[in-house]
NUTORTOR-527399 format. One record per residue: x, y, z of N, C-alpha, C in turn; residue in one letter; residue number from 1. Coordinates in Angstrom, 3 decimals, padded with zeros to 6 digits. Last residue first. Layout:
N
+----------+----------+----------+----------+----------+----------+----------+----------+----------+---+-----+
|      n.x |      n.y |      n.z |     ca.x |     ca.y |     ca.z |      c.x |      c.y |      c.z | r |   k |
+----------+----------+----------+----------+----------+----------+----------+----------+----------+---+-----+
|        X |        Y |        Z |        X |        Y |        Z |        X |        Y |        Z | A | NUM |
...
+----------+----------+----------+----------+----------+----------+----------+----------+----------+---+-----+
% end
This chain:
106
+----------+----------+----------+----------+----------+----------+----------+----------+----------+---+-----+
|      n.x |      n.y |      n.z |     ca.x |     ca.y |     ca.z |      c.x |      c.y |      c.z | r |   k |
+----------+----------+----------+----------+----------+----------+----------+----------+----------+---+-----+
| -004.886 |  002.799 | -006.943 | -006.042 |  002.932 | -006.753 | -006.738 |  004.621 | -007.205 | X | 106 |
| -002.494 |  002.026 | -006.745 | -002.781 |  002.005 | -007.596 | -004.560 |  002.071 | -007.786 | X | 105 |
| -001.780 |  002.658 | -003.972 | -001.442 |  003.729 | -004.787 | -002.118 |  003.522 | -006.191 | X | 104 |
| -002.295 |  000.189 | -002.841 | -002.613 |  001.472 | -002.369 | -003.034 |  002.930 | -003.561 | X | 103 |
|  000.194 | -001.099 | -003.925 | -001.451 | -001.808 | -003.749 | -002.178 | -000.374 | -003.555 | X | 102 |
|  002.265 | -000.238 | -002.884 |  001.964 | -000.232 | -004.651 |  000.180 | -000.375 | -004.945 | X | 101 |
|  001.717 | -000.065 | -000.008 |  001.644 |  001.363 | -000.630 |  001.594 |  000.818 | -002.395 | X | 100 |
|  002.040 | -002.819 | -000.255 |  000.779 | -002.614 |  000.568 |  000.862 | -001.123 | -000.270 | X |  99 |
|  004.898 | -003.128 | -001.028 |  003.679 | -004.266 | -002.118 |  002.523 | -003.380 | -001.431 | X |  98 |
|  006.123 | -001.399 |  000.724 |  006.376 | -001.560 | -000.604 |  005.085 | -001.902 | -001.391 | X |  97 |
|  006.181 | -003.631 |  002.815 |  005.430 | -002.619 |  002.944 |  005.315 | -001.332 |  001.535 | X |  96 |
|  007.098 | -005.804 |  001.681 |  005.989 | -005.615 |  002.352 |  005.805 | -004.676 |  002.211 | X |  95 |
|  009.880 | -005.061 |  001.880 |  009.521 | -005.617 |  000.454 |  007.766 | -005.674 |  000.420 | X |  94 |
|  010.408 | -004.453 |  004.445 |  010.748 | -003.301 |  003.495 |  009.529 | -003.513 |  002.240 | X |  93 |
|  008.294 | -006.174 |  006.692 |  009.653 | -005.492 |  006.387 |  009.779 | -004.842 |  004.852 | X |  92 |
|  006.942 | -004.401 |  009.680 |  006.910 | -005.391 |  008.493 |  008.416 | -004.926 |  007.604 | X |  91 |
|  006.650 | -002.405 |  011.437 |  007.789 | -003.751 |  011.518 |  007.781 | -004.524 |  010.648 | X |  90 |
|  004.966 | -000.328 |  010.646 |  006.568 | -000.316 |  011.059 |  007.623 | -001.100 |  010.833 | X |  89 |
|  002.472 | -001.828 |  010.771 |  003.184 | -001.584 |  009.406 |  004.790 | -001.270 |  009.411 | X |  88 |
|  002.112 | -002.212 |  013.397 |  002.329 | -003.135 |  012.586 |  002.920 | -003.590 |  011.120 | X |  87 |
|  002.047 |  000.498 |  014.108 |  002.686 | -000.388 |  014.706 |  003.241 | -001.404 |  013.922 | X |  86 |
| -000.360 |  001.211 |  012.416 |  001.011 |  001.689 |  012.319 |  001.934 |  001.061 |  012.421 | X |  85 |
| -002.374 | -000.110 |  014.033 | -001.916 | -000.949 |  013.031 | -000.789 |  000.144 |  012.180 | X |  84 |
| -002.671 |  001.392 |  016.146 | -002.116 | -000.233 |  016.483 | -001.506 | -000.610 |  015.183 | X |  83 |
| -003.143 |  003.897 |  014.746 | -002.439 |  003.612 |  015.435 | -001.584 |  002.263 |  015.794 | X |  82 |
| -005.570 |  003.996 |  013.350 | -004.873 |  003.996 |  013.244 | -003.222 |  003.340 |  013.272 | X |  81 |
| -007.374 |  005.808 |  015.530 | -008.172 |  004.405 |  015.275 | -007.117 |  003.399 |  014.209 | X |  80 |
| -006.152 |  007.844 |  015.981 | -005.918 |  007.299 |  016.569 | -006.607 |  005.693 |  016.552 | X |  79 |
| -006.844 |  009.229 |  012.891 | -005.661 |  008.555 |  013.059 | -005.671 |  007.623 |  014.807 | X |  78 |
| -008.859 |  011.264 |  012.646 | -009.173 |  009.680 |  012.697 | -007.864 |  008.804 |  013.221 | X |  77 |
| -007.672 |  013.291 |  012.076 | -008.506 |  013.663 |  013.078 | -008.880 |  011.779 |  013.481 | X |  76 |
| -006.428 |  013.100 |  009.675 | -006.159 |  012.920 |  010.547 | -006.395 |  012.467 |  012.215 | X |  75 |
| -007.874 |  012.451 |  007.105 | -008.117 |  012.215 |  008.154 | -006.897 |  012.501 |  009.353 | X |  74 |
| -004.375 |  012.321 |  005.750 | -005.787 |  011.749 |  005.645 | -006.556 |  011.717 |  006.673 | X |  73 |
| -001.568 |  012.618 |  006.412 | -002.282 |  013.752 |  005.703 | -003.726 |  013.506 |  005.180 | X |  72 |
| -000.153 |  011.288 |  009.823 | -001.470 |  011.514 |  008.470 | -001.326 |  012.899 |  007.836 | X |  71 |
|  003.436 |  012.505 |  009.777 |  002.149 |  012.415 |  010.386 |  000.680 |  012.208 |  009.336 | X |  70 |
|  006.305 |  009.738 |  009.343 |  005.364 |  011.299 |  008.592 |  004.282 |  011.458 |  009.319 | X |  69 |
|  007.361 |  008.043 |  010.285 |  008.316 |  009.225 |  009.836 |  007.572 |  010.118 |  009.439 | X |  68 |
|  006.088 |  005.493 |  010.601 |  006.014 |  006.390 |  011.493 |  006.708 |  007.835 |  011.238 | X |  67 |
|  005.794 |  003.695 |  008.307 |  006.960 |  003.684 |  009.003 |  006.954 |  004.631 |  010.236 | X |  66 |
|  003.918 |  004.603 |  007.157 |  003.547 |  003.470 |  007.385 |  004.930 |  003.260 |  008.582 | X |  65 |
|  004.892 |  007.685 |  006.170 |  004.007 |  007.255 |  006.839 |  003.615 |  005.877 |  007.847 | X |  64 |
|  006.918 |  006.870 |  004.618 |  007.170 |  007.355 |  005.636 |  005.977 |  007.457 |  006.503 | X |  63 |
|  005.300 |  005.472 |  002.311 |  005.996 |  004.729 |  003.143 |  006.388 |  005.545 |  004.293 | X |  62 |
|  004.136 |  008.019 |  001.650 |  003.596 |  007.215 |  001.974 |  004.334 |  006.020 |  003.068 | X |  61 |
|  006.699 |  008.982 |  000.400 |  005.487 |  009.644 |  001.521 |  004.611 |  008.871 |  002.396 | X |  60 |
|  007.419 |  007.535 | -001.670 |  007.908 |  008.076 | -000.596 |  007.131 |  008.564 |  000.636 | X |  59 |
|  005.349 |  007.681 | -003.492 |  005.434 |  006.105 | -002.517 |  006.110 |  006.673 | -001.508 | X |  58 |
|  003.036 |  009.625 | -004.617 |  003.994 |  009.774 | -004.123 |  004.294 |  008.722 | -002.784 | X |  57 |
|  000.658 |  009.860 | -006.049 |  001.372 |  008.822 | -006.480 |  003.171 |  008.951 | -005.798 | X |  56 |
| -000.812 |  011.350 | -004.251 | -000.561 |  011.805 | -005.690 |  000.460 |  010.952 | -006.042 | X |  55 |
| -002.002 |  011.370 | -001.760 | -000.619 |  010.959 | -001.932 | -000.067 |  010.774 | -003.277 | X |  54 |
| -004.351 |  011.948 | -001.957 | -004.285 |  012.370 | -001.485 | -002.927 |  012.227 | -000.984 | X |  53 |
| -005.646 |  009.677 | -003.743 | -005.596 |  010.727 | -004.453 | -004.735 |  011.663 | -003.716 | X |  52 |
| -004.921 |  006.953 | -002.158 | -003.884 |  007.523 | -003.193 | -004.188 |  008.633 | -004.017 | X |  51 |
| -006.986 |  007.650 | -000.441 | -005.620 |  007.612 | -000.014 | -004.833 |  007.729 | -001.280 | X |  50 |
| -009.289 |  007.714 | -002.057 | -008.783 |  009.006 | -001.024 | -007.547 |  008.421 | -000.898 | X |  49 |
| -009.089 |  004.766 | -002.586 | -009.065 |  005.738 | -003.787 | -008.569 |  007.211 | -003.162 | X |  48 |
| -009.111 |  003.758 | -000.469 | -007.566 |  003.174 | -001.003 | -007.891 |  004.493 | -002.012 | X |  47 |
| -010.929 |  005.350 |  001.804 | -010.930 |  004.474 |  000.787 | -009.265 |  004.467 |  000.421 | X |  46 |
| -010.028 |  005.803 |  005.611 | -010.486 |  006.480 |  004.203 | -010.676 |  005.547 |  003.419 | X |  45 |
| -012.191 |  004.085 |  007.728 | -010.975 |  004.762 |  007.602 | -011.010 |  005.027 |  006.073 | X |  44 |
| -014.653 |  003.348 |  008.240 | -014.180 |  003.706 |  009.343 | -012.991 |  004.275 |  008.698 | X |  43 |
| -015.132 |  004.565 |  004.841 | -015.727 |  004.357 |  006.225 | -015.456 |  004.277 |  007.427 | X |  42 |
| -015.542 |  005.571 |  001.581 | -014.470 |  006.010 |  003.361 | -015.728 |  005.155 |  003.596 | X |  41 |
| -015.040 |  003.427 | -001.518 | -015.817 |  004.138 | -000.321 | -015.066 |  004.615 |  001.222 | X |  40 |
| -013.459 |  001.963 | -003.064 | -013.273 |  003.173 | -003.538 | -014.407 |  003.889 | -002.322 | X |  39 |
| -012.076 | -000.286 | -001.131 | -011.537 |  000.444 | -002.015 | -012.122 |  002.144 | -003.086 | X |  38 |
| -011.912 |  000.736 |  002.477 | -012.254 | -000.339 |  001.375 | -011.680 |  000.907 |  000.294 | X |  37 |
| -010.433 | -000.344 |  005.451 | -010.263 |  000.804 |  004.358 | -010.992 |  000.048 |  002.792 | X |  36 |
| -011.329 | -001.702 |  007.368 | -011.489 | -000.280 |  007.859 | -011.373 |  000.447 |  006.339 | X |  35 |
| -010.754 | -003.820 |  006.294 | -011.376 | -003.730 |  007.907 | -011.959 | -002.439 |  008.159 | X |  34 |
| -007.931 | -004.360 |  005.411 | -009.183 | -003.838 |  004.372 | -010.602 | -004.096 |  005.650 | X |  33 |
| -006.111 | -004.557 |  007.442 | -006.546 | -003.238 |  006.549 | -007.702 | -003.030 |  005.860 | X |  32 |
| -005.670 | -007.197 |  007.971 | -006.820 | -006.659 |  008.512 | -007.066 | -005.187 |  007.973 | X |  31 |
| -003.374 | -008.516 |  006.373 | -003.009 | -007.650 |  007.983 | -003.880 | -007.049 |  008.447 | X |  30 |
| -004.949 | -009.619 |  004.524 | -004.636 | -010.311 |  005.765 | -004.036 | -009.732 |  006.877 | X |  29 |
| -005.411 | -007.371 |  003.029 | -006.622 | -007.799 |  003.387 | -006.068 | -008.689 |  004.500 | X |  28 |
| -002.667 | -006.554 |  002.308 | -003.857 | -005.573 |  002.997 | -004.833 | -006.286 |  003.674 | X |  27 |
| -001.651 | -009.065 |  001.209 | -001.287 | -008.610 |  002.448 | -002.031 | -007.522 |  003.042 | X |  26 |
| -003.028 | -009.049 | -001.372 | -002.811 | -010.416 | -000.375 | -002.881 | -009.528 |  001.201 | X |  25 |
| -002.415 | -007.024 | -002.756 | -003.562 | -006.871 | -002.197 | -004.057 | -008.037 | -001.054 | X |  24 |
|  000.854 | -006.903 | -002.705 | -000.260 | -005.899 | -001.681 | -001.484 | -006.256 | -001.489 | X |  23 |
|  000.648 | -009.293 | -004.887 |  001.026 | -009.153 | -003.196 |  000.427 | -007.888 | -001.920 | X |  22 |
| -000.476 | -007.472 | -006.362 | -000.887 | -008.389 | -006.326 | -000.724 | -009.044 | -004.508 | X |  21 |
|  001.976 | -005.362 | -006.858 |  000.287 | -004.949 | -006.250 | -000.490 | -005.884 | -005.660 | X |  20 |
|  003.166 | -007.211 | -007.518 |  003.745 | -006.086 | -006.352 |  002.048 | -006.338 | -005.984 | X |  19 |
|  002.301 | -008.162 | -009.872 |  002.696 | -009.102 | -008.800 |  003.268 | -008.185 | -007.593 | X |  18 |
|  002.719 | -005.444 | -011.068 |  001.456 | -006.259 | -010.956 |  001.102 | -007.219 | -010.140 | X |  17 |
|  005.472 | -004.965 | -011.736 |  004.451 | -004.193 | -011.075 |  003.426 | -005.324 | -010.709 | X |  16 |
|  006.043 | -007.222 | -013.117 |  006.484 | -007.159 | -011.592 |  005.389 | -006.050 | -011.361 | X |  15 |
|  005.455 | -007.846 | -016.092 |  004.345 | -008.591 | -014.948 |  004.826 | -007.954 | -013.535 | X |  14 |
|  008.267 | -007.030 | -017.249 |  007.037 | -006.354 | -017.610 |  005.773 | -006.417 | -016.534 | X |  13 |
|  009.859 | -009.009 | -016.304 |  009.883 | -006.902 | -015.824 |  008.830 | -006.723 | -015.848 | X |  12 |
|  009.066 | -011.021 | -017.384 |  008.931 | -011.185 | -016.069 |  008.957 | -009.492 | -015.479 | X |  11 |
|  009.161 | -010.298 | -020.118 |  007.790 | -010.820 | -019.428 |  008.247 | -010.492 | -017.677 | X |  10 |
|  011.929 | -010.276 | -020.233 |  011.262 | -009.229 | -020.405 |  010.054 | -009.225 | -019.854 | X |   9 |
|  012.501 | -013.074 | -019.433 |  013.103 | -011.587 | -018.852 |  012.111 | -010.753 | -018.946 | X |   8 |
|  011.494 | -014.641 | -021.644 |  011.213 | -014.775 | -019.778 |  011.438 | -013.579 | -019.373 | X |   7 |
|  012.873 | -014.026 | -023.680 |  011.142 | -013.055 | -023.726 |  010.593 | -013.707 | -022.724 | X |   6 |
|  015.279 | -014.458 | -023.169 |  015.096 | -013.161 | -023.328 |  013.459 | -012.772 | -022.873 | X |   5 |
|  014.527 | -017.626 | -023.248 |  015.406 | -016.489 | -021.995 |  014.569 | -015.183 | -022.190 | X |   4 |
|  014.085 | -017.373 | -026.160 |  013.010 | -018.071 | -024.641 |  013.359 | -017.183 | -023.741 | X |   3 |
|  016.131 | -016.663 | -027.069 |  015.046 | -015.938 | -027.386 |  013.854 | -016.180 | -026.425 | X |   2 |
|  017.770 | -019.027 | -026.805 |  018.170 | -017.738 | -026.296 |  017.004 | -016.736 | -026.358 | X |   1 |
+----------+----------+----------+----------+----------+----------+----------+----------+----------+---+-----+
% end
């Protein structure tokens, strides 16, 4: 019974991490990291600008990726953007989740 238990707990404890983990899978294979590296801008901001500039706020963020919010990064850049909005739209919940944990923890 104590096995169980200290699976459980381990396993709460590791989920953040396997979120992020998965985000960082999925940034780099939906081509994000193309444009956004992690702590430098270049064609598109760093992961570090992006989550200073979304103060650890996932809500926001996800409304973003979802089309519900307009950039608060660059904007002026956003049409380079765009296609891959698209793409973030349709992914589905648990995805796009893991990409903003990934994001944010930067």
């Amino acid at each position: 019974m104590k096995v169980v238990i200290s699976l459980i707990v381990l396993t709460f404890l590791s989920f953040g991490n396997g979120w992020a983990k998965d985000g960082e899978t999925l940034f780099k294979y939906k081509g994000c990291a193309g444009c956004h590296e992690k702590t430098k801008d270049s064609i598109g901001p760093s992961l570090a600008t992006i989550s200073k500039a979304y103060k650890g706020d996932k809500k926001a963020l996800l409304r973003f990726f979802r089309g519900e919010a307009k950039p608060i990064v660059k904007p002026e850049n956003f049409k380079l953007m765009e296609p891959f909005q698209s793409m973030l739209k349709n992914m589905p919940d648990k995805d796009q989740n893991a990409i903003a944990d990934y994001i944010l923890s930067h």
